[in-house]
Backbone and ligand atoms as CSV (ligand in chain L), in Angstrom:
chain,resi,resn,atom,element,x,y,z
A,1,UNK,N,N,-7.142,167.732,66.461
A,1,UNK,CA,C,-5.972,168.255,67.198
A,1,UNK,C,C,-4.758,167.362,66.920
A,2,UNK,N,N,-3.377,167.895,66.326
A,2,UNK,CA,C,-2.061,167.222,66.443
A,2,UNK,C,C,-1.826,166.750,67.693
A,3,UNK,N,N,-1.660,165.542,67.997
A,3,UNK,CA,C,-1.010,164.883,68.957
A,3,UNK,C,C,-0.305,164.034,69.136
A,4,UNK,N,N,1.201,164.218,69.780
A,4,UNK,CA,C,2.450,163.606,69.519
A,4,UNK,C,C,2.595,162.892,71.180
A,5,UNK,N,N,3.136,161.625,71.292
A,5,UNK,CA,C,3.444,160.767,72.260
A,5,UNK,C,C,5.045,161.197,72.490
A,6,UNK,N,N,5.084,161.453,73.262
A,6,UNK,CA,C,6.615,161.930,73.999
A,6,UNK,C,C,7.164,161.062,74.789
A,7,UNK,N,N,8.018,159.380,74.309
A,7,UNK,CA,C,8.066,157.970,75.321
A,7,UNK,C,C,9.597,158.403,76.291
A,8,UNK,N,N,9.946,157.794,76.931
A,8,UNK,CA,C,11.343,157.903,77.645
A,8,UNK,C,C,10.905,157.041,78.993
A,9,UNK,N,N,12.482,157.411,78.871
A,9,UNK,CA,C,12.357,156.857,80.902
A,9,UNK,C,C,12.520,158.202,81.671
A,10,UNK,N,N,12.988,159.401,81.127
A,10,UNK,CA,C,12.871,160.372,81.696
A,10,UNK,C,C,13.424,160.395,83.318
A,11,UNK,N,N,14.434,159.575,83.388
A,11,UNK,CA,C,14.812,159.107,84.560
A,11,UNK,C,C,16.475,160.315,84.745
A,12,UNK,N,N,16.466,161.491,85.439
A,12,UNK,CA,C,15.039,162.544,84.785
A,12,UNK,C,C,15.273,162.978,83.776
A,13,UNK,N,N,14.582,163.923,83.890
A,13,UNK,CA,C,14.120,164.524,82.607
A,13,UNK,C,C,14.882,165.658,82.381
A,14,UNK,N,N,16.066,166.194,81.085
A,14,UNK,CA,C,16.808,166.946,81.285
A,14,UNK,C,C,16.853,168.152,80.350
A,15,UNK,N,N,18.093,169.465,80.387
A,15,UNK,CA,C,17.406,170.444,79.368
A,15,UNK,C,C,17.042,169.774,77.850
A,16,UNK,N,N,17.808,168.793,77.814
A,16,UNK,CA,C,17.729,168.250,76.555
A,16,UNK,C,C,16.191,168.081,76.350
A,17,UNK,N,N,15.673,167.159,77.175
A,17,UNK,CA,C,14.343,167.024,76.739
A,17,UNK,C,C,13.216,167.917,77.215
A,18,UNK,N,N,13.341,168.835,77.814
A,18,UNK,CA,C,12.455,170.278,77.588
A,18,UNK,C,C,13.209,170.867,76.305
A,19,UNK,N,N,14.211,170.994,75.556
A,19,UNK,CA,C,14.366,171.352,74.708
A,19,UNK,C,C,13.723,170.663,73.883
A,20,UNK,N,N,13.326,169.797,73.422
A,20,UNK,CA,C,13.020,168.964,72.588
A,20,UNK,C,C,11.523,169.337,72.737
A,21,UNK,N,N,10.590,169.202,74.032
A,21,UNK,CA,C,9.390,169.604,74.159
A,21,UNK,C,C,9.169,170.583,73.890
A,22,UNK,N,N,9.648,171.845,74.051
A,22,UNK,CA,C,9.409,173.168,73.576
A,22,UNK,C,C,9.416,172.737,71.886
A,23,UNK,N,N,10.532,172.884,71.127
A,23,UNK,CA,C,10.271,172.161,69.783
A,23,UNK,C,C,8.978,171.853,69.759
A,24,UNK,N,N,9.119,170.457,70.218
A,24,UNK,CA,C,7.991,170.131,69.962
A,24,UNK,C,C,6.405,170.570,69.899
A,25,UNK,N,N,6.121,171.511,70.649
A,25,UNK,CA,C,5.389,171.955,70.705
A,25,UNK,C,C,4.951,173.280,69.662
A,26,UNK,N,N,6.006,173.068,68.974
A,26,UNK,CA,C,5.333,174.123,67.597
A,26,UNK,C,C,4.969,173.203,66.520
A,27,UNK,N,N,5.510,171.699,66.653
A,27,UNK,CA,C,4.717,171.071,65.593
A,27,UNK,C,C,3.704,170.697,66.137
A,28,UNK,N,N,3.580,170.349,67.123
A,28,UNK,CA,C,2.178,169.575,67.467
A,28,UNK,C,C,1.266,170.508,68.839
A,29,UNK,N,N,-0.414,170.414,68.926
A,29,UNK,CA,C,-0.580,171.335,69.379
A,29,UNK,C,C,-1.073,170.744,70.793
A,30,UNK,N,N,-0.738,169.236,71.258
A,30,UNK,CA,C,-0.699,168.429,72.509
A,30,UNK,C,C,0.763,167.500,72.514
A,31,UNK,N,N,0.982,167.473,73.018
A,31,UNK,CA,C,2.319,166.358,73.485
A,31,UNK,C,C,2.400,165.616,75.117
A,32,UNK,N,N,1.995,164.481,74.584
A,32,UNK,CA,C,1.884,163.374,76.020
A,32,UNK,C,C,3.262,162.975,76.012
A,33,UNK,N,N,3.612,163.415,77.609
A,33,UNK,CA,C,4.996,163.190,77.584
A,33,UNK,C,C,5.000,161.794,78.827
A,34,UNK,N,N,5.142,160.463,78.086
A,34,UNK,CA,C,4.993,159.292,78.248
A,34,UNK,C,C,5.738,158.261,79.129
A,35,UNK,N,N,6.162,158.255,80.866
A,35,UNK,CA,C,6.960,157.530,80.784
A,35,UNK,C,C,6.642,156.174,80.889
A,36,UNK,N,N,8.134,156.044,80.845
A,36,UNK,CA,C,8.066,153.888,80.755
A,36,UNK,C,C,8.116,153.811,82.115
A,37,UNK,N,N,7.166,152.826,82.546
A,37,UNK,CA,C,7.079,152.137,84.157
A,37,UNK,C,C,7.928,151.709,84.130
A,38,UNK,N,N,8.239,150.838,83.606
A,38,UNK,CA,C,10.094,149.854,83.832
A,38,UNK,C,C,11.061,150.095,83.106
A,39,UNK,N,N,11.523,150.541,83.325
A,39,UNK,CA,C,13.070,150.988,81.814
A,39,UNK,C,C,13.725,149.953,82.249
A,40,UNK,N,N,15.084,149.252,81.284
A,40,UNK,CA,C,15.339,148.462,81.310
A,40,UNK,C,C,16.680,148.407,83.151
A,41,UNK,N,N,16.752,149.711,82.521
A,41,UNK,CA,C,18.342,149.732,83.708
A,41,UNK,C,C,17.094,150.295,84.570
A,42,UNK,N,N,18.101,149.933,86.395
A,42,UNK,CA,C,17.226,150.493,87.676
A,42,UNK,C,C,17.023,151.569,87.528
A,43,UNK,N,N,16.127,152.156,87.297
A,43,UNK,CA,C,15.699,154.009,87.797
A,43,UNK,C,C,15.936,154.077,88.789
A,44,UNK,N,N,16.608,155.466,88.946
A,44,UNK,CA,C,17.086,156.145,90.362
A,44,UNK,C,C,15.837,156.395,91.004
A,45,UNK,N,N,15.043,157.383,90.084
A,45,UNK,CA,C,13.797,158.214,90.903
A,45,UNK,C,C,12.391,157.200,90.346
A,46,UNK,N,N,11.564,156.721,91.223
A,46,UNK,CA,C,10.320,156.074,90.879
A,46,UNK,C,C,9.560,156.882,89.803
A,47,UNK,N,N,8.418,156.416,89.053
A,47,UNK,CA,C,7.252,156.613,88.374
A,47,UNK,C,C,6.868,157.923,88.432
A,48,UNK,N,N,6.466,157.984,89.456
A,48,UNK,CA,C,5.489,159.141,90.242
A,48,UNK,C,C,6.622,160.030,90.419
A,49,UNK,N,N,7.891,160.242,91.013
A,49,UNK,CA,C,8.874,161.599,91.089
A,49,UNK,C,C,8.968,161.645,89.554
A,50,UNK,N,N,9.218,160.493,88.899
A,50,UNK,CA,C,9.565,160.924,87.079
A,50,UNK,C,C,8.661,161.972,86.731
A,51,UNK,N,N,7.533,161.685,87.084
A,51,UNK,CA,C,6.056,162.207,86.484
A,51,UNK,C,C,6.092,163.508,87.104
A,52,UNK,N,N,6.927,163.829,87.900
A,52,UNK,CA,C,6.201,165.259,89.005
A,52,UNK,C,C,7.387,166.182,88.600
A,53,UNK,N,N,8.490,165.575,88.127
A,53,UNK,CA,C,9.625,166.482,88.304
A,53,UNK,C,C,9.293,166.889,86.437
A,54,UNK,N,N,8.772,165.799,85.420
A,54,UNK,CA,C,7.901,166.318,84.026
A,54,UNK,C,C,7.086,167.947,84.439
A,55,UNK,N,N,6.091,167.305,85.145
A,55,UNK,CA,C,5.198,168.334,85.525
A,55,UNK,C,C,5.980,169.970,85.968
A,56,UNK,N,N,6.579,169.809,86.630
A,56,UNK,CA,C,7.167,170.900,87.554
A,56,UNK,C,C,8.140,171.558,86.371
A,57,UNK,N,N,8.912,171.064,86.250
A,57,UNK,CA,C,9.684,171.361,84.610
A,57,UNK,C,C,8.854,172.141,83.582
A,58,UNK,N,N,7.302,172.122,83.181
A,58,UNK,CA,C,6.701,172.467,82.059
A,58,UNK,C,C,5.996,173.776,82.627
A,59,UNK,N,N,6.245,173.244,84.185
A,59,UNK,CA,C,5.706,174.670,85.002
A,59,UNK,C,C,6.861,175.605,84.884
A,60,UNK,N,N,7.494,175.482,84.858
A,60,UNK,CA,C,9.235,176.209,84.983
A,60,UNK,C,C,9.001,177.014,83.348
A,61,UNK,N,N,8.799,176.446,82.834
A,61,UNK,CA,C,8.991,176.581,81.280
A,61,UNK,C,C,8.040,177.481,81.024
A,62,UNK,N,N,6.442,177.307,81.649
A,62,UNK,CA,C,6.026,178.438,81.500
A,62,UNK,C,C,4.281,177.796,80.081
A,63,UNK,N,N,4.519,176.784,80.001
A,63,UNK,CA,C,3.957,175.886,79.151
A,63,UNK,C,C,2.360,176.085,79.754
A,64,UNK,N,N,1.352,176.192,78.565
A,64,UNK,CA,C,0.428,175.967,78.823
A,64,UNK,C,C,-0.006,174.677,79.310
A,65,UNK,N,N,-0.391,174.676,80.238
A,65,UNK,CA,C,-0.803,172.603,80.944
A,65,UNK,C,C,-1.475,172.831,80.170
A,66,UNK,N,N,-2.383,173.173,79.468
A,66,UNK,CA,C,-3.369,172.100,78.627
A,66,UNK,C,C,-2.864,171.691,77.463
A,67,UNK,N,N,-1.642,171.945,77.297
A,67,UNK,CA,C,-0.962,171.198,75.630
A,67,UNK,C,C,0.100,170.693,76.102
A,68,UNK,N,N,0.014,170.152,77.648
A,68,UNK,CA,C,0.745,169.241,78.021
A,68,UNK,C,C,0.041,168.153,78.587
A,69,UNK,N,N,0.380,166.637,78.271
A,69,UNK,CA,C,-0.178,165.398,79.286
A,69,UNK,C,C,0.709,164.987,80.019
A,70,UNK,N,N,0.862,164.340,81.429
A,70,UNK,CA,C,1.768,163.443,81.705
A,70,UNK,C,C,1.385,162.322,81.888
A,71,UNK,N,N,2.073,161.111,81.863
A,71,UNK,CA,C,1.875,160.404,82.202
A,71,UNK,C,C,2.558,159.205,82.056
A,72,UNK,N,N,2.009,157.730,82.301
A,72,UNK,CA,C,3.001,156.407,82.489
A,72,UNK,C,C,2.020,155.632,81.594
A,73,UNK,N,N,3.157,154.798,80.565
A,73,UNK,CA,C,2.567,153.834,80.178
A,73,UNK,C,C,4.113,152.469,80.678
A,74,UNK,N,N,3.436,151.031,80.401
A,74,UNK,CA,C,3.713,150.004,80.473
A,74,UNK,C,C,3.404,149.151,79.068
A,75,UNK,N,N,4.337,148.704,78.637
A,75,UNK,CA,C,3.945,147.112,77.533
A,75,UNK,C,C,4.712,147.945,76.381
A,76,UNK,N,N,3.214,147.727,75.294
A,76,UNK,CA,C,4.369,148.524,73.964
A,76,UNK,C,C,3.774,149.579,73.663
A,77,UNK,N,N,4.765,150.637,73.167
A,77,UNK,CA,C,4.354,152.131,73.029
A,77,UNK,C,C,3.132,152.303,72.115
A,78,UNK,N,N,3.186,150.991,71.177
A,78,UNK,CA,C,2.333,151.426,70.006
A,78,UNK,C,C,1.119,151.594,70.056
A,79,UNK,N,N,0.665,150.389,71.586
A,79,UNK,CA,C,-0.589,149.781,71.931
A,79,UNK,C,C,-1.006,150.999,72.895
A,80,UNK,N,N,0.031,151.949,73.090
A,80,UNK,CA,C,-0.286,152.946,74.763
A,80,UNK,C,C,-1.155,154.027,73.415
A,81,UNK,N,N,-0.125,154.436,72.092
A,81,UNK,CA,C,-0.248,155.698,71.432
A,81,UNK,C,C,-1.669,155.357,70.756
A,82,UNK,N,N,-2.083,154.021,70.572
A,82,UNK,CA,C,-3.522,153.808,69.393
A,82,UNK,C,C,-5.076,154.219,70.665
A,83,UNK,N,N,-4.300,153.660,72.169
A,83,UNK,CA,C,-5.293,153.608,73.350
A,83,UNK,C,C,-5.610,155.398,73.469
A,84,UNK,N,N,-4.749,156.295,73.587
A,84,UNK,CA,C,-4.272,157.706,73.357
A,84,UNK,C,C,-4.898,158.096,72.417
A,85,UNK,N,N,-5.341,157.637,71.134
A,85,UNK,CA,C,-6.190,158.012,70.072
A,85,UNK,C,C,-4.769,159.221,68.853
A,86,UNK,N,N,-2.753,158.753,69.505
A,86,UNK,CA,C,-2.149,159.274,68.983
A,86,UNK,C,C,-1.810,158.447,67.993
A,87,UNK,N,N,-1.516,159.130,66.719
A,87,UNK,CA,C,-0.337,158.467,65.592
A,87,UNK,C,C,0.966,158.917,65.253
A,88,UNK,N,N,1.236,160.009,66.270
A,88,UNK,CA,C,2.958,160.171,66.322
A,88,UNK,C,C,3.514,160.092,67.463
A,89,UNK,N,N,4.977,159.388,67.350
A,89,UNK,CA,C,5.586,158.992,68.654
A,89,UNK,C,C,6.656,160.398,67.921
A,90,UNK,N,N,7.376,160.760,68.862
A,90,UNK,CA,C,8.151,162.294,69.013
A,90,UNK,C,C,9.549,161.473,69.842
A,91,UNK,N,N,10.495,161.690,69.015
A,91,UNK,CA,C,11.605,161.597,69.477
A,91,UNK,C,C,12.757,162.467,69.688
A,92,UNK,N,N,14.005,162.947,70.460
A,92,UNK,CA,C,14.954,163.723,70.086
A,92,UNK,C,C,16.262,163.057,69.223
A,93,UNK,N,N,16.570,163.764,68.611
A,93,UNK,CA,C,17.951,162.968,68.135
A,93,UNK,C,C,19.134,163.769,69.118
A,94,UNK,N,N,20.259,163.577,69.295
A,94,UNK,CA,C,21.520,164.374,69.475
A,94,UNK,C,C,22.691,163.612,68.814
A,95,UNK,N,N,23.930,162.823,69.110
A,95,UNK,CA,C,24.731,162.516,67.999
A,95,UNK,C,C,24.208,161.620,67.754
A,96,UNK,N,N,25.377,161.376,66.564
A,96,UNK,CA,C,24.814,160.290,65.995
A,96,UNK,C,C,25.317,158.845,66.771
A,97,UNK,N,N,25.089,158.850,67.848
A,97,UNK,CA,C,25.559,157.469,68.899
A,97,UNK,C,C,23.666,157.368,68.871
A,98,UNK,N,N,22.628,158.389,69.029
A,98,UNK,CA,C,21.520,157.830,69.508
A,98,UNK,C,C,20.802,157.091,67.716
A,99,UNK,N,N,21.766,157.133,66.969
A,99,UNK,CA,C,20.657,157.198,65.669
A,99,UNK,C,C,20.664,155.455,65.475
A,100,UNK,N,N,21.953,154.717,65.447
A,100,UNK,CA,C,20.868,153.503,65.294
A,100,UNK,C,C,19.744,152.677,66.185
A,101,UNK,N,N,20.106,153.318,67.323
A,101,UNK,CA,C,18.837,152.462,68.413
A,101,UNK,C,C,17.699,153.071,67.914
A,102,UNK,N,N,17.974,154.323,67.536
A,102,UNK,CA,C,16.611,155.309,67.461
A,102,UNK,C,C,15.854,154.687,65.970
A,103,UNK,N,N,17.126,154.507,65.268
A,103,UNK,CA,C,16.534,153.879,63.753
A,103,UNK,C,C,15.443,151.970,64.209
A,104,UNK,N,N,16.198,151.275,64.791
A,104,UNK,CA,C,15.856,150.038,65.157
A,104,UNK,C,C,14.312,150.399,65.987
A,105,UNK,N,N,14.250,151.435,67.132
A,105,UNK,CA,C,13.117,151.453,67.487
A,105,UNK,C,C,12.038,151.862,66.300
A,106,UNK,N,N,12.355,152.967,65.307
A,106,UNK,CA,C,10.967,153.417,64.862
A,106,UNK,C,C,10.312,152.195,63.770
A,107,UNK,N,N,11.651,151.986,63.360
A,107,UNK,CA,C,11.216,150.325,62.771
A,107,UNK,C,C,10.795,149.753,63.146
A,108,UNK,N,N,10.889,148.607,64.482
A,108,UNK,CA,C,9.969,148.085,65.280
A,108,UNK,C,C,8.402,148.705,65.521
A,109,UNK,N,N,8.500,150.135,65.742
A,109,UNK,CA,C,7.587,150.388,66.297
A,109,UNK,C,C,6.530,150.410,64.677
A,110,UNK,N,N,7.048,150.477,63.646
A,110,UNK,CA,C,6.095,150.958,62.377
A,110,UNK,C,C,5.942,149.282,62.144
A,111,UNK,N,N,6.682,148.806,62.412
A,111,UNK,CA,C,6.541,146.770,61.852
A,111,UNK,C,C,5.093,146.191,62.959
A,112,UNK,N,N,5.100,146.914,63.905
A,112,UNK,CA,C,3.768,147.104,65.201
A,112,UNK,C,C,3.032,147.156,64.606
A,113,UNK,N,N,3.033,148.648,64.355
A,113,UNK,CA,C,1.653,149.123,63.717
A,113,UNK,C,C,2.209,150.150,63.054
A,114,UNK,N,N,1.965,150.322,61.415
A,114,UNK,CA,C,2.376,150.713,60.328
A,114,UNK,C,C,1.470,151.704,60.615
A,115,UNK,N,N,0.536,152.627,61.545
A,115,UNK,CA,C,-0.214,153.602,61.533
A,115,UNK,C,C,0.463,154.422,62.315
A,116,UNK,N,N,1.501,154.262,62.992
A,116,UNK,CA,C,1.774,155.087,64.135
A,116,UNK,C,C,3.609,155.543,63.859
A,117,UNK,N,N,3.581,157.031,63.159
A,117,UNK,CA,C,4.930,157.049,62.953
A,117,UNK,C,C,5.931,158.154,63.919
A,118,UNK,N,N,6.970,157.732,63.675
A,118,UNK,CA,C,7.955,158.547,64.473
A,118,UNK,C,C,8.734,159.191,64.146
A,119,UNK,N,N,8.619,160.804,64.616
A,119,UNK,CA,C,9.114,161.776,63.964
A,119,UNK,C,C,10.102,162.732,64.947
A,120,UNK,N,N,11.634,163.115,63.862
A,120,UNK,CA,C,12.394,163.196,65.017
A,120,UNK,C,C,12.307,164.568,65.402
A,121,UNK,N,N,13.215,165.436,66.131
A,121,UNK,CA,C,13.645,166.626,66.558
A,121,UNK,C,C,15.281,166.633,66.622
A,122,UNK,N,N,15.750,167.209,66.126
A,122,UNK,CA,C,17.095,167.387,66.612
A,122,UNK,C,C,17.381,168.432,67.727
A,123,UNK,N,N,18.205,167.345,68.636
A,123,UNK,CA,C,18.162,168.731,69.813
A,123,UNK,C,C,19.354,169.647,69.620
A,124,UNK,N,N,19.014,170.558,70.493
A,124,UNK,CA,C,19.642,171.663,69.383
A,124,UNK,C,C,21.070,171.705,70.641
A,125,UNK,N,N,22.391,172.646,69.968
A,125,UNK,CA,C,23.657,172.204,69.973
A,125,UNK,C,C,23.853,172.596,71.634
A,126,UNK,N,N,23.345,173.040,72.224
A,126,UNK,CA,C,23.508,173.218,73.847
A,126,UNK,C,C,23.567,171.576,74.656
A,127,UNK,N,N,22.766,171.220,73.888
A,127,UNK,CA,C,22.232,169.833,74.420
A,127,UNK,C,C,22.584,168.632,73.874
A,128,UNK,N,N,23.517,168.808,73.152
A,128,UNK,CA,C,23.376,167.721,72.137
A,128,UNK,C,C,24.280,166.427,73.094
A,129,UNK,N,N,25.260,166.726,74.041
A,129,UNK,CA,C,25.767,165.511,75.038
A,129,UNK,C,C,25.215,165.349,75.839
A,130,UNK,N,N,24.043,165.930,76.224
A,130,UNK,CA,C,23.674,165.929,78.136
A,130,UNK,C,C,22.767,164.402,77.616
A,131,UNK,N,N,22.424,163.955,78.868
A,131,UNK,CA,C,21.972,162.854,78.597
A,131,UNK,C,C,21.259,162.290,80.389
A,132,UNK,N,N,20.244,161.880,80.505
A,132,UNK,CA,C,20.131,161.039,82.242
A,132,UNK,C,C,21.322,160.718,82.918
A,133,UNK,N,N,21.916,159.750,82.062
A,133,UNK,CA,C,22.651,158.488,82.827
A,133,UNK,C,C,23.645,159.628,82.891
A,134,UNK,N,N,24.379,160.398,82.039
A,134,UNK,CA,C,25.724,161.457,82.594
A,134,UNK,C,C,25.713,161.691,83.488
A,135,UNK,N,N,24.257,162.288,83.538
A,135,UNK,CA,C,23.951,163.291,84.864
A,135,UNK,C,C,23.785,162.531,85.788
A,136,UNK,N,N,23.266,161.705,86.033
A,136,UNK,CA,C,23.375,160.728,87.356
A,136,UNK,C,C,24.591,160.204,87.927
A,137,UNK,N,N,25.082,160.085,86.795
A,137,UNK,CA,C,26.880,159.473,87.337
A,137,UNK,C,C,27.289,160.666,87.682
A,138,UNK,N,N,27.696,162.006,87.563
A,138,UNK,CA,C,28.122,163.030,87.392
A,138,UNK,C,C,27.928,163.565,89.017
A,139,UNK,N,N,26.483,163.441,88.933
A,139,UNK,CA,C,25.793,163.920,90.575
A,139,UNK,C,C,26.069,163.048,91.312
A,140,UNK,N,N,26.076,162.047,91.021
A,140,UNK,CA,C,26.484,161.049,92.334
A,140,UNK,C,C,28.060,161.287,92.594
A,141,UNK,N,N,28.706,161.378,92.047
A,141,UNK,CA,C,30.157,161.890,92.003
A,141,UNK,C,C,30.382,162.857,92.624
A,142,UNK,N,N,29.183,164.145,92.915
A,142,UNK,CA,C,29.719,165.099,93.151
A,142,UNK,C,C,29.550,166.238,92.209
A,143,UNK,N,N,29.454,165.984,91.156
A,143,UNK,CA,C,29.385,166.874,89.965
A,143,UNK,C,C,28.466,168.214,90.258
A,144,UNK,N,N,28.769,169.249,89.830
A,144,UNK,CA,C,27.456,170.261,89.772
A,144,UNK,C,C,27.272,169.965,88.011
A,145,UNK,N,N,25.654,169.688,87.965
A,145,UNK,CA,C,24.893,169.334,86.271
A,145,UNK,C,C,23.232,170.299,87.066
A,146,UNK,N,N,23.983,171.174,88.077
A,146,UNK,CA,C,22.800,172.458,87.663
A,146,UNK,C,C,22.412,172.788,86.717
A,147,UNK,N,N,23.011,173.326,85.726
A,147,UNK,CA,C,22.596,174.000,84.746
A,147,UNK,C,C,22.545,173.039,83.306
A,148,UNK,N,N,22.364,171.340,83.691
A,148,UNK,CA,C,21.923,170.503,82.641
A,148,UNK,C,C,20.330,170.124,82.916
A,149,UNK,N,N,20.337,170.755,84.374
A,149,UNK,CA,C,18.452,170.109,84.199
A,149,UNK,C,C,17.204,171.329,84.905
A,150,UNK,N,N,16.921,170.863,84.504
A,150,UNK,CA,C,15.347,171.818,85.420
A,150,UNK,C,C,15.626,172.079,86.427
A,151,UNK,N,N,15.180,173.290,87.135
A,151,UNK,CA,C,15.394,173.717,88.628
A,151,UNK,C,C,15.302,172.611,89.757
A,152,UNK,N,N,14.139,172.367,89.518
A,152,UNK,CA,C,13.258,171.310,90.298
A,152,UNK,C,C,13.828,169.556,90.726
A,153,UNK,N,N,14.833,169.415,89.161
A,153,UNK,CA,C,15.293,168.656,89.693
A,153,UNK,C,C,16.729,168.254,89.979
A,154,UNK,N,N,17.544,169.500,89.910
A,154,UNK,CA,C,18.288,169.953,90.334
A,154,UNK,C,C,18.248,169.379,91.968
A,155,UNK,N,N,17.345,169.826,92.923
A,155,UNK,CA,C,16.887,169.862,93.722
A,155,UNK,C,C,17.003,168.402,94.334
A,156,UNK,N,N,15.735,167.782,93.520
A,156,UNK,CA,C,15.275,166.499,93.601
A,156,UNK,C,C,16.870,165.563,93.836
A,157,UNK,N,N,17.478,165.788,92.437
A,157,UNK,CA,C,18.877,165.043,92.628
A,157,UNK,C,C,19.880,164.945,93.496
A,158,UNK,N,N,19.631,166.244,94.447
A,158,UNK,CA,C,21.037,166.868,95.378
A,158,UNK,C,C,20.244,166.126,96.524
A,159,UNK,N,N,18.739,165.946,96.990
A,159,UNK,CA,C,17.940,165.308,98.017
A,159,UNK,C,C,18.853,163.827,98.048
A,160,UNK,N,N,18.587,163.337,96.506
A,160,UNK,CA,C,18.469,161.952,96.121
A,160,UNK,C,C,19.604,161.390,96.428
A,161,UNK,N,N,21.270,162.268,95.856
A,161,UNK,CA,C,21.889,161.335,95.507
A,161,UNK,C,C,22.905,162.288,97.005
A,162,UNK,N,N,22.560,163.479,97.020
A,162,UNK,CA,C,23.336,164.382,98.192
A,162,UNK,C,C,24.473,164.837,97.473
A,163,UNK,N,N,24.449,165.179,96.299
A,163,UNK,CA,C,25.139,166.028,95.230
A,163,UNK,C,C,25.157,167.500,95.771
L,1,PNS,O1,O,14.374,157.355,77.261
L,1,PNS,P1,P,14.583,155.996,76.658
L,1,PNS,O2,O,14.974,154.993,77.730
L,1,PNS,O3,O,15.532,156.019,75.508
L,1,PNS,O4,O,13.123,155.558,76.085
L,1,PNS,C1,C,12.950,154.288,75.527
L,1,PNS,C2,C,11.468,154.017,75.223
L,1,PNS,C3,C,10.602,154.216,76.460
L,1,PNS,C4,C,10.976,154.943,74.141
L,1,PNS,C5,C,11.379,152.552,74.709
L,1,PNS,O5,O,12.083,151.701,75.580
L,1,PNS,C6,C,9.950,152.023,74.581
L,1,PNS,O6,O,9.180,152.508,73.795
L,1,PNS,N1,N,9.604,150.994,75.382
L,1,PNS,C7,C,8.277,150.416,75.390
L,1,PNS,C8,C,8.317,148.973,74.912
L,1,PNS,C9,C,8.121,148.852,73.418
L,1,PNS,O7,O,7.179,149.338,72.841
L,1,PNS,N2,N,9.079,148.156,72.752
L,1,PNS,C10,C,9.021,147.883,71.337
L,1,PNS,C11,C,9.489,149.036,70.466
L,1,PNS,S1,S,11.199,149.331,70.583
């Protein structure tokens, strides 16, 4: 079975990256959609809402759960994807502002372990600015970024931030 590691902070998780999962899911025929326990900046929403508002999203979408995983890893991706029994990490691209971090990570991550490669998606042109951190500044402001994320957490955010 193809199986692709889907990493982020997903802090949350937006159309961009259900766009990217849908994609994804015609190349590969499982996708563990992976978050990071600690991202570097404070997460708004904990672990467990990251993980539920994933879940609820793939329900929205209409996605078979069984060619979906969720879940949390901690340390380095490479050591989570070999434990996983995966050898592709799945990334989105959108401009080119994400391409050299994105270039520096897959490097790192292949200088890890030269078995485990990373393959991109370009998200496609609806999506190509939306981003977490927008949307969080945006909603906390006041902003309506309804129609940048999943129903669910739409929701979640207007609870969270009283958007
Ligand atoms: O959604 P993000 O914040 O851009 O995702 C970043 C992520 C989770 C993919 C990245 O920070 C990561 O893989 N962290 C795990 C630590 C690690 O393996 N570091 C070395 C490779 S860069």
């Amino acid at each position: 079975m193809s199986i692709a590691v889907y990493p982020g902070s997903f802090d949350p998780i937006t159309n961009g990256h259900t766009s990217i999962l849908r994609s994804g899911l015609v190349a590969f025929e499982k996708i563990i959609m992976a978050v990071l326990v600690n991202p570097r900046k404070n997460p708004l929403f904990t672990v467990e809402e990251r993980m539920a508002m994933i879940r609820e999203a793939s329900e929205e979408m209409g996605i078979d759960p069984s060619r979906v995983e969720v879940d949390s890893f901690d340390g380095l991706l490479v050591d989570y994807c070999r434990h996983k029994g995966a050898n592709v990490i799945l990334r989105g691209l959108r401009a080119v502002a994400d391409f050299e971090y994105e270039l520096q990570m897959a490097n790192m991550n292949r200088h890890l372990n030269p078995n485990v490669e990373t393959t991109f998606i370009m998200a496609d042109d609806a999506h190509f600015y939306v981003s977490s951190n927008l949307i969080k500044e945006a909603a906390k402001l006041g902003g309506d970024v309804d129609a940048l994320v999943p129903k669910s957490v739409a929701a979640r955010l207007r609870a969270k931030v009283g958007a």
